[in-house]
N, C-alpha and C positions, 0 to 999 in steps of 0.2 A: 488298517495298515498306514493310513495318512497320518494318522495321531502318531504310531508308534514314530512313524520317520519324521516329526515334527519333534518329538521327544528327544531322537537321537541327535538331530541340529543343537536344538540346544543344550544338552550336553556337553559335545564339544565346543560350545560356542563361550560354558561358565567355564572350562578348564582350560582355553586358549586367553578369556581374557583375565584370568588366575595370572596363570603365567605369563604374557604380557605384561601385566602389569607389575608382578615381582623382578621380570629381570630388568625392567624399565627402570623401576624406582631405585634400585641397589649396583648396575652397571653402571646408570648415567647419569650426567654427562659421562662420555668418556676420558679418558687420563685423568679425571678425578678421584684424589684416593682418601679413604676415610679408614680411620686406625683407631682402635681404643688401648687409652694407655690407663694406670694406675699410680700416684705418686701418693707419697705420703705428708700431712703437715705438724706442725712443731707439736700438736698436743697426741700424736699418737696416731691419728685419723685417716683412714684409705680414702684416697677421691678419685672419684674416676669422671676421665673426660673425653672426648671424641675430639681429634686432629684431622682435619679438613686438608689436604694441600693441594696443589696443582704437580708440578717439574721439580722433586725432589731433588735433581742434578743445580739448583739455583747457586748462584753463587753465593756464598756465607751473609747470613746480617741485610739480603737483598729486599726482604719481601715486608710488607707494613704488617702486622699484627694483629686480629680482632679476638676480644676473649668475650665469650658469650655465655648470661646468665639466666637461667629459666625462674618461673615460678614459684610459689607453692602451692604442694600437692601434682606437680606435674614433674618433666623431668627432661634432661638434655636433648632426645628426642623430638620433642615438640617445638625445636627451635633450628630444625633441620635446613626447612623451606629458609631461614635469614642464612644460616652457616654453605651451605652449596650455591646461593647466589653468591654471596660473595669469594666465598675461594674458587668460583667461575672466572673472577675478576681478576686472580693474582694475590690474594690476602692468604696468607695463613690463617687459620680460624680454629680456636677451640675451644667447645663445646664444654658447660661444667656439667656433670651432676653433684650439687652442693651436698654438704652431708643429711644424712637421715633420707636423700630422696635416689633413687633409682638404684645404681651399683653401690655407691658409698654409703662407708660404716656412719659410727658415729651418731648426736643426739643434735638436734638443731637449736642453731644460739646464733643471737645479730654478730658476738665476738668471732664465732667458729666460721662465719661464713668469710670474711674476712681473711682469717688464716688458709681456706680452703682457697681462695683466689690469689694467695700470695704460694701458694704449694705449686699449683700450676702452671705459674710464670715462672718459677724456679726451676719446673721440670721440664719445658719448651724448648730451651737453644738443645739439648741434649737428643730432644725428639726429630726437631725440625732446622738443623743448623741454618737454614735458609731463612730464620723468624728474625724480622728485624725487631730488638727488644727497648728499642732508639725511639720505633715508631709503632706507638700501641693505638688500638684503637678498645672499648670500655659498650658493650650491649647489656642495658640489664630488663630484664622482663619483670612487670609486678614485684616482688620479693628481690627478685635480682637486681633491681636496678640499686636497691641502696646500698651494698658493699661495691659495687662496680662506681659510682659514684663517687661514693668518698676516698677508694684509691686513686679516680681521677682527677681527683681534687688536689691530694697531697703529690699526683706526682707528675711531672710536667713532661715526660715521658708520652703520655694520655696523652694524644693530640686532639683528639674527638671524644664526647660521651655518647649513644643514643639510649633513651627510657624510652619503652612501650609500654602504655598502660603504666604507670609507677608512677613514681615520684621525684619531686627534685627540692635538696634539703639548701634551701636558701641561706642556714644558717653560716653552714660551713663555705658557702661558695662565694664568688663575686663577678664581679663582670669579665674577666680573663684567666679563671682560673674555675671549672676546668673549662680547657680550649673551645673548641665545638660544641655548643651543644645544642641537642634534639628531641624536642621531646613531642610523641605520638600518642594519642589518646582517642578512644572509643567515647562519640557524643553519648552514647549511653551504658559508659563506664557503672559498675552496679561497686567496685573499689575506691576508686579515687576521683573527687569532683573535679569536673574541666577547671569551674570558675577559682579553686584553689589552688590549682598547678598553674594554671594562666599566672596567679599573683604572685604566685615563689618563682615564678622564670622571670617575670617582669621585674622583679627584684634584682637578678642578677645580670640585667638586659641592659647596657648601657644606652641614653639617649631616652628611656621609658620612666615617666614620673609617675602614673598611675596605672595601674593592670589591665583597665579597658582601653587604654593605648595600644595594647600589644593586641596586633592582629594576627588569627589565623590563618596557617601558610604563608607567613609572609618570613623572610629572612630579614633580620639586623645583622650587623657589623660584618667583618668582611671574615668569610671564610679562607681566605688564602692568608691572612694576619693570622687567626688562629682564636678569635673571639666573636664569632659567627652566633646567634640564639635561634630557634626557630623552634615555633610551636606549629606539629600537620593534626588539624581535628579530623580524626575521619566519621563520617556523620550516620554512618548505616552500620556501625560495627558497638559494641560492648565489651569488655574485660575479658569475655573467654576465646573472640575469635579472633584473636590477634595475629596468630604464628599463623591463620588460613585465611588472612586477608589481606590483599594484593595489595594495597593501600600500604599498609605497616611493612610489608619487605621492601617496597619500590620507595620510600621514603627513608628505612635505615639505610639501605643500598645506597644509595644518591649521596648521603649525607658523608659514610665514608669514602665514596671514590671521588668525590667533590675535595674532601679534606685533603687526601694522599695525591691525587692524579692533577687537583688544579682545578678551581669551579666550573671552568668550563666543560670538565669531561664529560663524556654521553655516560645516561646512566639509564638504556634501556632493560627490562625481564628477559633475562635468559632463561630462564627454567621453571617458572615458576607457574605459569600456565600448565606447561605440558604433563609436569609432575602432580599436578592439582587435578587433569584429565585419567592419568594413571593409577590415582589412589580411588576416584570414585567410577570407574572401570573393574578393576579392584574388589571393591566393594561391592557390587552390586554381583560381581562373578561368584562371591565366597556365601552371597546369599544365593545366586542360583545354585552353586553345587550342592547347600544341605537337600534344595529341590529335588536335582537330581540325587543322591547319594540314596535319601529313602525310597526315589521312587524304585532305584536297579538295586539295592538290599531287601526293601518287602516284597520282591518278586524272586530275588534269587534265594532269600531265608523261606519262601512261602509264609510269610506273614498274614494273617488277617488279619485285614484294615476292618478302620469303623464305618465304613459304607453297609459292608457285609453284613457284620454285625447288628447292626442298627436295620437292617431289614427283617435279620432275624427276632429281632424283639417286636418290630410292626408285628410278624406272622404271631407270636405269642400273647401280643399283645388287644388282640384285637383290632389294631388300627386305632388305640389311645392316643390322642396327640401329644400327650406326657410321656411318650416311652423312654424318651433320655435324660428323664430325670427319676427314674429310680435308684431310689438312695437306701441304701443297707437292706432293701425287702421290701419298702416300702413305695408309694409313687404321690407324689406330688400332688395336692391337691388343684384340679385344673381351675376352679376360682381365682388359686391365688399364681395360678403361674404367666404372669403378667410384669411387664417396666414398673409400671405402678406400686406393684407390690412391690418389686427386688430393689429400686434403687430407695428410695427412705429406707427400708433395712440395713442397705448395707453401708449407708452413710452414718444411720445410726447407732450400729455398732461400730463402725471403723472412729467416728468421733467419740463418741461417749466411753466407749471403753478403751481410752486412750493411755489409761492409768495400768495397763497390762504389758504397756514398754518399760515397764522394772524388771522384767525377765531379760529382754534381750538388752536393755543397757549395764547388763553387767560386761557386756563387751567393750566396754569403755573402759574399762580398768587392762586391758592391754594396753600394751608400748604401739598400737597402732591406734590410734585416736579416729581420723576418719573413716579407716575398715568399719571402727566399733559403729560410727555415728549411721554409717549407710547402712551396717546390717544391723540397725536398731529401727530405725525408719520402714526396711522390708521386714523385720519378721511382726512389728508392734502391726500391721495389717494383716498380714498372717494369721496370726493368734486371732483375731478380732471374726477375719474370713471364718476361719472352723469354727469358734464360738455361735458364728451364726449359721452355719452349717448344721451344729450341731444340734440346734433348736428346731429346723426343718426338720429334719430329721428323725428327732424324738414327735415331732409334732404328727408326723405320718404314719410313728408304729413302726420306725426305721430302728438299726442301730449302728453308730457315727464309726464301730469299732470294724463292724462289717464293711459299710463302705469301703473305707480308709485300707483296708488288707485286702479288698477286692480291688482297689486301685493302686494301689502301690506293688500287688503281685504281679508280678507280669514273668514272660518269657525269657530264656535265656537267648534268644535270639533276638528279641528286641533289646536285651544289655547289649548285643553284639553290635548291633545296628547302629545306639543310640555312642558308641564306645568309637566307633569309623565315622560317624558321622561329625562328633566331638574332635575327634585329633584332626581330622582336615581341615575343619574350621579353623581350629587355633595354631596351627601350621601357616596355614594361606594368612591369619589375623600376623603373625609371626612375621612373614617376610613382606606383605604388603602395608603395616599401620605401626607395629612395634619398630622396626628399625628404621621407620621414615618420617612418622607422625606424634604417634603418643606409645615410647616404651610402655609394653602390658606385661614383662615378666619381672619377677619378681627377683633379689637376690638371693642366693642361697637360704641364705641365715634368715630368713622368711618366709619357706618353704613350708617349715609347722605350722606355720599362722596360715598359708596357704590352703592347705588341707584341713584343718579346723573349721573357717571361715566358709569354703566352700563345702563343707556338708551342714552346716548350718542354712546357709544360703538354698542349700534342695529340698530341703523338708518345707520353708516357706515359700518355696517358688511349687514346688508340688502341690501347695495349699491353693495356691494363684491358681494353677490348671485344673486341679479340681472344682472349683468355682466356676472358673472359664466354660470348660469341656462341658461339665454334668451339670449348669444352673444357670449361667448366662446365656451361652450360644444356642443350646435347645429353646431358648426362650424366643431369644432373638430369630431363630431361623424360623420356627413357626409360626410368631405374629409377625415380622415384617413380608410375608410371602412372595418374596420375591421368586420368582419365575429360574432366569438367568443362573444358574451355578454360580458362573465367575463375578459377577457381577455379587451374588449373594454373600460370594468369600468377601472382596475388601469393603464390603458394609459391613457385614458380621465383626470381621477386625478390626476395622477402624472405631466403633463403636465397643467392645470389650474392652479396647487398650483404653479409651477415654474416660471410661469408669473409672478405672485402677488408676490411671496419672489423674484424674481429678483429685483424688484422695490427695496425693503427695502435693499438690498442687495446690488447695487450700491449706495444707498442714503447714509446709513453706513459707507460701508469699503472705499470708495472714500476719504471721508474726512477727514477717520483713517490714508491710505497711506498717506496722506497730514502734518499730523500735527506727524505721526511717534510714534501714541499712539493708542494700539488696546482694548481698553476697553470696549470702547461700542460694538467692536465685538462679544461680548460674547453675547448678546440680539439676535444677530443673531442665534446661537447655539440654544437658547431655543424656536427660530419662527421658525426651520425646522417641531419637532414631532406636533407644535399648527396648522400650517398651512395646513400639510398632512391631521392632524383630520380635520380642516373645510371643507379640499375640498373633502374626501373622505364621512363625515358624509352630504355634501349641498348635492352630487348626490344622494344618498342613501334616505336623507330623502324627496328628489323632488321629484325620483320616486317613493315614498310612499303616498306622498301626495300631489302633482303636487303645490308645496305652497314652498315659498322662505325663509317663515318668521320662519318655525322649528329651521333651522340651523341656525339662529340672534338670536334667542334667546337663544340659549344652547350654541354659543362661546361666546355670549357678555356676559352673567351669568361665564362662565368659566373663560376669560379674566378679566371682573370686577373685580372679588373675587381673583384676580393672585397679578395682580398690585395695589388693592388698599390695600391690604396686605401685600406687599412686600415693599411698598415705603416708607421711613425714612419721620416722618410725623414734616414738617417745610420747612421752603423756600429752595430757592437756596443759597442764602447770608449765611442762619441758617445751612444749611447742613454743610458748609466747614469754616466757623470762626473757 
């Protein structure tokens, strides 16, 4: 009875801080209103951007203007926490997504981006008659900061630049032209070197004769003249945490209420804490509901979980300490079911037969380049995982064909299960992380790619849990003996996930030491918190429902809608001309 009513606590406790934290992120602040608009530019092109304002009722022409440019690979969203501090302050503020990335059409080009940020200013007084177009202010993120840039170069309008993470093109600039400017950088930028932007800002830094003059944090010339330079190093951050680190909003923030309002102005965090508290409240509640979700469906489906079952096999089994790895009929040789044995195996085939990613990079010949490249990287492990499966397998007098249909058959009540558990996730993902943090859906016109992509994506995450469920964790549970359930679960999982991300993780960073450029490292950064969920949500939802196919379907639906959302839509050649 205490368990049950400790279960029903928390329950309510992932569905109030769900919602909490959704209507936190999307009502507030209050009288802040966010609109998505659509305008078109001179080559034909749909852009869509997000308009921030405060007191629609302003008088005409009243209000200073910030137009705000994201990444690539990411999207207007992810620049939310800069865009709500400041239109907290009184700025009009709008959000781009450039073409090829979020809502907008279109094929990505350095020209197009350009015309994309001259579309949006066209379409603004008509939006927000309150935009003073007298008094712009120019945000570009990574990617975004060079066409924001070079408009505030040629147009004197730009009172202010800020660059996060980017860069600054000393060629076209000078010491008063563009007005303000700011540029914020992550000490261990994996994009742009500090000590190279240090010298193209000291370039245009009046008063600075060589680039170790220019110090960090420190302001030259006078911001209320209008030819202010200042470089903020922030020292614990790199290229990816930009838009969630409190450093980079409190210093673009500062730098336009300083330029508009008068250096003196206070430029303390309105909101950027609280909503930072909301999203990982948030978060943590949309992982307790899949918790809960299977625990109150494999009780009201009557499901048998793998507890049940896995006692059932002890009774048949004799009491084999192999009984969770029988594989197609046959059972594991207890010699070799040992760390020892499994991990050289499965390094040795995930390395050496790394020549089996010519299947899955035929996904690179779509118009989505890094969908291709991530689900080239998850199924070339995939493929490698069963290959060596398959070898156990025949090794034991098994057959891989048996298995594989004994695993992938399952209930039509665990489709039910795995189908409510799937949409409340990406529902709760939807109103707490897509409209506040990192847009995850996709546009239309990439809904095939969607569904493509994400059944590709099940078949090797299915490979992943078959591994996991029938060859790792039986391993792991039996020799590490630990006593303790709960205690054995986040061993068990934390160790599973370490395997699998080791893989990606030499595959990566190997080839970054090599070539002396760590960009793709950052893809590693965002597979720690994805990979921890799959391995802690496969055991949880195996022992609910002794079934593999839950957790392939709720990461491949998550991953799907990640990367084919996130990937600049056009080739490889189209990406970089």
């Amino acid at each position: 009875m205490r368990q049950k009513k400790y279960q029903k606590i928390l329950h309510v406790a992932f569905i109030a801080g769900a919602i909490t934290s959704a209507i936190g992120l999307n009502f507030l602040p209050a009288g802040l209103q966010r609109s998505g608009f659509t305008t078109t530019t001179i080559d034909g092109v749909n852009i869509h951007y997000n308009l921030y304002r405060g007191d629609p009722g302003a008088p005409p022409a009243s209000k200073p203007t910030i137009v705000i440019g994201h990444g690539l690979l990411v999207n207007k969203e992810m620049m939310t926490n800069f865009a709500i501090e400041l239109a907290a302050r009184g700025f009009v503020v709008a959000s781009i997504d450039w073409r090829a990335h979020g809502k907008s059409g279109g094929i990505l080009s350095q020209e197009g981006l350009d015309k994309d940020l001259e579309a949006v200013l066209a379409d603004l007084p008509g939006r927000a008659p309150e935009a003073n177009m007298s008094a712009l202010g120019m945000m570009g993120y990574s990617m975004g900061g060079y066409p924001t840039f070079r408009y505030a170069v040629n147009h004197s309008a730009v009172k202010a630049w800020v660059g996060v993470a980017t860069a600054v093109n000393d060629d076209i600039a000078n010491d008063s032209a563009p007005g303000n400017v700011l540029l914020v950088i992550g000490k261990f930028d994996e994009a742009f070197s500090v000590e190279e932007e240090r010298a193209n800002l000291a370039n245009i830094t009046s008063g600075i004769s060589l680039p170790s003059d220019l110090e960090f944090d420190t302001t030259y010339g006078d911001i209320d003249g209008g030819n202010a330079r200042r470089m903020a190093l922030v020292r614990n951050a790199d290229h990816l945490n930009v838009p969630w680190n409190a450093k980079f909003v409190r210093e673009t923030t500062s730098w336009f209420v300083k330029t508009f309002n008068g250096s003196a102005a206070g430029t303390g965090m309105l909101h950027f804490y609280w909503r930072s508290l909301l999203v990982f409240v948030g978060l943590a509640s949309l992982v307790g509901i899949v918790y809960s979700l299977a625990i109150v469906l494999s009780k009201a489906l009557k499901i048998t979980g793998a507890s049940s079952k896995k006692g059932e096999m002890d009774r048949q089994d004799g009491g084999n300490k192999v009984h969770a790895l029988m594989l197609g009929g046959g059972t594991l040789d207890e010699s070799q079911a040992t760390l020892k044995w499994l991990v050289p195996r499965f390094y040795g085939f995930g390395f050496l037969l790394l020549p089996t990613a010519i299947l899955p990079a035929l996904s690179l010949l779509t118009p989505l380049f890094f969908t291709g490249f991530m689900t080239t990287l998850v199924c070339t492990l995939a493929i490698n995982i069963l290959l060596m499966i398959w070898r156990i397998v025949k090794k034991n007098g098994g057959s891989i064909k048996i298995l594989l249909k004994e695993e992938i058959s399952t209930s039509p009540k665990v489709i039910v299960l795995s189908s409510i558990i799937t949409v409340a996730f990406m529902a709760g993902m939807y109103l707490v992380i897509s409209l506040n943090q990192l847009g995850i859906i996709p546009s239309v016109s990439r809904i095939g790619y969607l569904i493509l992509f994400t059944a590709i994506l099940f078949l090797a995450l299915f490979i992943y849990n078959v591994f996991n469920q029938r060859l790792l964790v039986p391993i792991l549970d039996e020799k590490l003996n630990i006593k303790n359930n709960k205690v054995k679960f986040l061993v068990v999982g934390f160790l599973s996930c370490a395997l699998i991300y080791s893989w990606f993780l030499v595959l990566i960073l190997v080839p970054s030491i090599i070539m002396g450029n760590y960009f793709l490292c950052m893809v590693l950064t965002l597979m720690v918190p994805i990979f921890m969920f799959f391995s802690y949500a496969g055991l949880f939802l195996e022992q609910e429902t002794g079934s593999c196919v839950p957790n392939a379907i709720l990461q491949a639906v998550i991953l799907g809608f990640i990367i084919v959302t996130l990937s600049p839509f056009g080739s490889f050649l189209q990406l970089f001309a």
